[in-house]
C-alpha positions as CSV (number, residue, x, y, z in Angstrom):
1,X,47.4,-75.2,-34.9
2,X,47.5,-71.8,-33.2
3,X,43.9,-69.9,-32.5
4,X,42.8,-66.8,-34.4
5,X,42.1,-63.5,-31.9
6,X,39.1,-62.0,-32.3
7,X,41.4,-58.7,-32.9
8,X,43.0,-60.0,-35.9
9,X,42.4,-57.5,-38.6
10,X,42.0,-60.2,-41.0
11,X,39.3,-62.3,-38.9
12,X,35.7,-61.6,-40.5
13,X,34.3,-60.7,-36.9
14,X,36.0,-56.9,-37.0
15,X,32.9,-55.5,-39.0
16,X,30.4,-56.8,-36.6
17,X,32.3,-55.6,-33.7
18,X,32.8,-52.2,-35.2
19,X,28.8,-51.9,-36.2
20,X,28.5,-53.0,-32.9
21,X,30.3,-49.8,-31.7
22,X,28.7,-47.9,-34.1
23,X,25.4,-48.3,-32.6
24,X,26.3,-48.3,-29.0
25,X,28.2,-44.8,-29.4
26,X,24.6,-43.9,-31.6
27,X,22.7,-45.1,-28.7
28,X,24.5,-43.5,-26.3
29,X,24.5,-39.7,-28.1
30,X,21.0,-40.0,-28.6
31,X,20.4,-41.0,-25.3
32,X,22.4,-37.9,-23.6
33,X,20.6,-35.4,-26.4
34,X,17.1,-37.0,-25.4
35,X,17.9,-36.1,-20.9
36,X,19.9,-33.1,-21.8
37,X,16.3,-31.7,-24.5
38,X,14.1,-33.4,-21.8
39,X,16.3,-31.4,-18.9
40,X,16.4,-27.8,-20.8
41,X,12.4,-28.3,-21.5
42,X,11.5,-29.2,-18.3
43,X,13.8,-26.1,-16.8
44,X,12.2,-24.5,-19.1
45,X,8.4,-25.4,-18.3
46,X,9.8,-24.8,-14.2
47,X,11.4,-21.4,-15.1
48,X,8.1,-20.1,-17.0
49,X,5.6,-21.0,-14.7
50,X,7.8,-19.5,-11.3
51,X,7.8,-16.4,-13.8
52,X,4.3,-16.7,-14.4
53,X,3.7,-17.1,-10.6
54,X,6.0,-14.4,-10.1
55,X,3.6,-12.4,-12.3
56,X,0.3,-13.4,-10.3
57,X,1.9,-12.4,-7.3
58,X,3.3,-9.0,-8.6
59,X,-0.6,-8.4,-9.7
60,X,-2.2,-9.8,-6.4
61,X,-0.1,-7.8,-4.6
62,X,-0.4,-4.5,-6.5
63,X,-4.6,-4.7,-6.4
64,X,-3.9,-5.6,-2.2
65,X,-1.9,-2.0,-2.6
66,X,-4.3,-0.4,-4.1
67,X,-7.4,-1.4,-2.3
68,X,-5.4,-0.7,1.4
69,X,-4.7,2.7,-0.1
70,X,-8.6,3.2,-0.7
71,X,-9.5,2.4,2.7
72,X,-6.3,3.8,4.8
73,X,-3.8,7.0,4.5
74,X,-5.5,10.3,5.1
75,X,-5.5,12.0,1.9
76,X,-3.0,9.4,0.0
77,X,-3.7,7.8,-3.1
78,X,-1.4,4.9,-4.8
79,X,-0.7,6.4,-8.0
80,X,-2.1,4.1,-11.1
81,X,0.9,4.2,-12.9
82,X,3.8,1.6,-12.0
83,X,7.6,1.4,-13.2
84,X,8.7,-2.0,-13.7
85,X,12.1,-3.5,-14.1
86,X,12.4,-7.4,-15.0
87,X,15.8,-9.5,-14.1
88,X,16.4,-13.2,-14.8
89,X,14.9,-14.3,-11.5
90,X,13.3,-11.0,-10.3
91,X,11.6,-7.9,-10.8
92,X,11.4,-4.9,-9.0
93,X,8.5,-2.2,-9.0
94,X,8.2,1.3,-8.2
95,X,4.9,2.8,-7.1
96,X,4.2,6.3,-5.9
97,X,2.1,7.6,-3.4
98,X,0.5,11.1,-3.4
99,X,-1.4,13.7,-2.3
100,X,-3.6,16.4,-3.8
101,X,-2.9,19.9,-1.8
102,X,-5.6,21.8,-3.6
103,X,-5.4,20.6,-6.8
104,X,-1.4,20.1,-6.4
105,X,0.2,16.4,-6.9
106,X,2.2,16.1,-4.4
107,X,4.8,12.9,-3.5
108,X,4.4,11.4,-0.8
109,X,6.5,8.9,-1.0
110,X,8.1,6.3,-3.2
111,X,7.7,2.9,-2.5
112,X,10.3,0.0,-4.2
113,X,8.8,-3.7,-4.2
114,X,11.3,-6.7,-4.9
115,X,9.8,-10.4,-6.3
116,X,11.3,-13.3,-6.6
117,X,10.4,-16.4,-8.6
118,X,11.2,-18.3,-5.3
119,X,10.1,-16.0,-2.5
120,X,7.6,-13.6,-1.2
121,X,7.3,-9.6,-2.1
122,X,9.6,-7.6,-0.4
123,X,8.5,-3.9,0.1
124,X,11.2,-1.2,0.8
125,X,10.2,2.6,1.4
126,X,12.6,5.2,0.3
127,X,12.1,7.5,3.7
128,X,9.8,6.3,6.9
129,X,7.9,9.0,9.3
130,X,10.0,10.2,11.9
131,X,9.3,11.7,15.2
132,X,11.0,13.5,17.6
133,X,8.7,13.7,20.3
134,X,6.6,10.8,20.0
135,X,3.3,13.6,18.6
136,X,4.5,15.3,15.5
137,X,6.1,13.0,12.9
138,X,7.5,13.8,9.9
139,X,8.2,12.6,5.9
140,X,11.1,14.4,3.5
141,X,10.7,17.0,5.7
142,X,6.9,17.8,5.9
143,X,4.3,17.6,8.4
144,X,2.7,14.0,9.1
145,X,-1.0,15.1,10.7
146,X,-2.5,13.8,13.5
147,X,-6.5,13.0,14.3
148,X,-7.2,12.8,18.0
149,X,-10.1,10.8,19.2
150,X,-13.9,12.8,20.0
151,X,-14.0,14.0,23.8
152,X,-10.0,13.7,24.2
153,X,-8.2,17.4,25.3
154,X,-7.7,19.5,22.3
155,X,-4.9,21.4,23.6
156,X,-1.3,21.8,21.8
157,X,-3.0,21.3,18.6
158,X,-1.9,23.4,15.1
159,X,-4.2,26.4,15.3
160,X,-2.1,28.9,16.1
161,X,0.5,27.6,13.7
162,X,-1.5,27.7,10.9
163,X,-2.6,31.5,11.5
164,X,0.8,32.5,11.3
165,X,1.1,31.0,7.5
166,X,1.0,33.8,5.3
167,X,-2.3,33.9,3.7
168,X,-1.8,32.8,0.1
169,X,0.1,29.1,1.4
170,X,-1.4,25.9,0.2
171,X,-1.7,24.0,3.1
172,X,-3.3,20.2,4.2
173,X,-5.3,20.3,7.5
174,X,-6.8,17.5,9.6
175,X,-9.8,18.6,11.3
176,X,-10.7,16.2,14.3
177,X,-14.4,16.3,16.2
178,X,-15.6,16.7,19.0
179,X,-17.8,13.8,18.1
180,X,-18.8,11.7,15.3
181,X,-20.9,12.8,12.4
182,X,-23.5,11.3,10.0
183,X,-22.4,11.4,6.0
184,X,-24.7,14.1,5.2
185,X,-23.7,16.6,8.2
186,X,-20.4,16.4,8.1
187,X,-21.3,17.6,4.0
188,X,-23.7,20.6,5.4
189,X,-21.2,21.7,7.8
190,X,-17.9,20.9,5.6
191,X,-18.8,21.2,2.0
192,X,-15.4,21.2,1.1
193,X,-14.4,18.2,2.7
194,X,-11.5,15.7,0.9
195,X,-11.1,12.8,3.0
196,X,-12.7,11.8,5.7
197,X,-11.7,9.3,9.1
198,X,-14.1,7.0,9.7
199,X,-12.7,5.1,13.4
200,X,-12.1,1.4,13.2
201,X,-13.7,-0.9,16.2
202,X,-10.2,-1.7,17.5
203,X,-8.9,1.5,17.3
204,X,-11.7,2.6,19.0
205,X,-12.4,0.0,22.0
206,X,-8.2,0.7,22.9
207,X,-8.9,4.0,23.6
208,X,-12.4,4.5,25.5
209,X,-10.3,1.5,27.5
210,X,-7.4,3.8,28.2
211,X,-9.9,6.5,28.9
212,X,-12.3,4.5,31.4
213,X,-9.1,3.4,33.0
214,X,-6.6,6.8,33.0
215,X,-9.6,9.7,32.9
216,X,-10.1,12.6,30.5
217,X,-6.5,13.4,30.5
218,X,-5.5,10.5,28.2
219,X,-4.2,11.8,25.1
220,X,-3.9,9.4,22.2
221,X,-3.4,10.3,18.6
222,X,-4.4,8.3,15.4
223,X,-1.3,9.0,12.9
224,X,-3.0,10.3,10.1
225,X,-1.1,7.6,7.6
226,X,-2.6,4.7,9.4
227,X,-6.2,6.4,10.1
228,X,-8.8,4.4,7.9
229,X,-11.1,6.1,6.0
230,X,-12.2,7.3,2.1
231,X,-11.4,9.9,-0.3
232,X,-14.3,12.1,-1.5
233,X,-14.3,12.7,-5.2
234,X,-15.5,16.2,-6.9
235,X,-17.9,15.3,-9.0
236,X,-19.2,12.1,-7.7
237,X,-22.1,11.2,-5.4
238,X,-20.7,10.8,-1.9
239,X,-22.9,7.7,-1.8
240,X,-20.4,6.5,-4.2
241,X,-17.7,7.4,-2.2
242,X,-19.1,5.3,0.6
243,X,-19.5,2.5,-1.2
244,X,-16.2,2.0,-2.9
245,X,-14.8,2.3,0.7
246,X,-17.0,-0.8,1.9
247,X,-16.0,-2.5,-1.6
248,X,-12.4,-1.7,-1.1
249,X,-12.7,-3.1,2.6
250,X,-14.2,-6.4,1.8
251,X,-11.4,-7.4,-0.8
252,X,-8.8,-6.7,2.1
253,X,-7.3,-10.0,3.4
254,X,-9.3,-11.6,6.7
255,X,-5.3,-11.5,8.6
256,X,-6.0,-7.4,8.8
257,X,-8.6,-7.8,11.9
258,X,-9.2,-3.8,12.2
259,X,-10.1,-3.9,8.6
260,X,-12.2,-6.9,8.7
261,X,-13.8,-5.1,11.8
262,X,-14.4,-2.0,10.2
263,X,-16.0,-3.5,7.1
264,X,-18.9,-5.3,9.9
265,X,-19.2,-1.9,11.3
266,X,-20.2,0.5,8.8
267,X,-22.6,-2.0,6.8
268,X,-25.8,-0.4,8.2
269,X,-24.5,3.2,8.9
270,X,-21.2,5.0,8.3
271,X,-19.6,8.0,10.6
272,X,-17.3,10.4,10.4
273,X,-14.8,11.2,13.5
274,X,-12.6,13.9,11.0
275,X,-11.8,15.2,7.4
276,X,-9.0,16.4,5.9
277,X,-9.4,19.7,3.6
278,X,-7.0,20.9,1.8
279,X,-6.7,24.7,0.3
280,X,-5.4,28.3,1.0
281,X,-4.7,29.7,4.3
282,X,-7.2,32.3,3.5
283,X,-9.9,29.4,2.9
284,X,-9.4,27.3,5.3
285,X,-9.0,29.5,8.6
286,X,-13.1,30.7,8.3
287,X,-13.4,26.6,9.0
288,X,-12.1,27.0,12.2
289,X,-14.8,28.7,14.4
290,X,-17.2,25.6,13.7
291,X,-18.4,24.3,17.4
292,X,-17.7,20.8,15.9
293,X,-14.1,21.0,16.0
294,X,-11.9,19.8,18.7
295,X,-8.2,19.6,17.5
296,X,-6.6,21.0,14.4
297,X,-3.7,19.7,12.8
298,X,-1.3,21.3,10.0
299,X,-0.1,18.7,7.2
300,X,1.5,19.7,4.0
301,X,2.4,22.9,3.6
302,X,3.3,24.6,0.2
303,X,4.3,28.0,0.1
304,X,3.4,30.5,-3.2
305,X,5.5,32.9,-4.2
């Protein structure tokens, strides 16, 4: 007597083999839907929070921005408004910075900052100063001014250029002095003041170094767009001034040592080695015959027709 197969169409085992298959193939497709949901979720969750740190960052980064532009960049202000443009895994802002030639918004400069869900902000500027002979440097063109250190020669500075401006041209000067003034005397002296340099501790111990070591004829000048210092408002108490500089100073990161040095320095008293003021050929040359000055030097300059 021959044995029945267990494939035999006719044995009664075929429809618990098929259930069988039935719920292994069930098993197995509810099994690949329940990895592939828990793997698109869990992307998901990953892909939201690297935005969401993206995001933190973007804002960190633009308050760091914003504070360094309060406490460094003679007359330079990080304009409030920012252009944003989100991709899949990046985003890319555009701030601008500018100046204020009496009363005139001027760009600076733009300034292009790329995130990354996975990486750290990169900045990109659309132009950098430029220099020809190591002393005047330039941006799109126009004047980047200078300060130069108290008791350092004042010759070769912008005098005589900016007499030869016709009279009605808007123009940006940086007025350095011969030495360094309290608050309230460089206001008697320079009512019209806009900005003024207040000289970091590093800054500062570099050059009386250089000066104890080369003598008087030791020229060094203090790029106007890295000088430190604070915008003064119309309008506003300059005591109000001062302190949103030292506020601005203690939120910038302890890795910027001349910050961090500058913010110990002025805690008890604040002074003043230069201003910028800004205004007509015709209102700013009168400045000039003040005994406190010891090197002018020409910025912006707007013509008017």
């Amino acid at each position: 007597m021959s044995e029945k197969s267990i494939f035999d169409s006719k044995d009664t085992y075929q429809p618990t083999i098929k259930k069988a298959k039935q719920k292994s193939m069930k098993r197995t497709v509810l099994v690949s839907m329940a990895v592939t949901l828990i793997t698109v979720i869990l992307g998901g969750v990953i892909f939201l929070a690297a935005h969401l740190y993206m995001q933190k960052n973007m804002n960190d980064y633009y308050n760091l921005k914003v504070n360094e532009s309060k406490v460094r960049g003679a007359n330079i202000t990080l304009d409030n408004g920012s252009n944003t443009s989100f991709g899949i895994e990046s985003a890319i802002t555009q701030d601008q910075y500018r100046k204020n030639i009496d009363g005139i918004p001027f760009t600076w400069y733009n300034e292009q900052t790329h995130y990354k869900i996975y990486d750290k902000p990169t900045t990109i500027l659309d132009t950098t100063i430029t220099s020809f002979d190591g002393k005047q440097y330039y941006r799109n063109g126009q004047r980047v001014m200078n300060f130069l250190y108290p008791g350092m020669d004042n010759s070769n500075d912008d005098l005589t250029l900016l007499t030869s401006l016709d009279s009605s041209t808007k123009v940006e000067v940086a007025i350095s002095l011969n030495e360094e003034l309290t608050v309230d005397e460089m206001l008697e002296i320079f009512p019209t003041v806009q900005w003024a340099w207040v000289i970091d501790p590093m800054n500062r111990d570099s050059i009386e170094r250089a000066l104890q070591e080369i003598g008087t004829e030791y020229i060094s000048y203090v790029i106007s767009e890295h000088a430190y210092g604070f915008s003064i408002q119309s309008g506003k108490s300059i005591e109000k001034d001062v302190e949103e500089f030292k506020k601005a100073l203690q939120r910038i990161p302890d890795e910027q040592r001349n910050a961090k040095q500058l913010q110990e320095s002025v805690q008890d008293s604040l002074r003043v080695g230069g201003i910028v003021v800004t205004g007509t050929v015709d209102e700013i040359l009168p400045m000039m015959v003040q005994d406190q000055i010891n090197f002018v030097s020409v910025g912006v300059i707007i013509p008017q027709k």
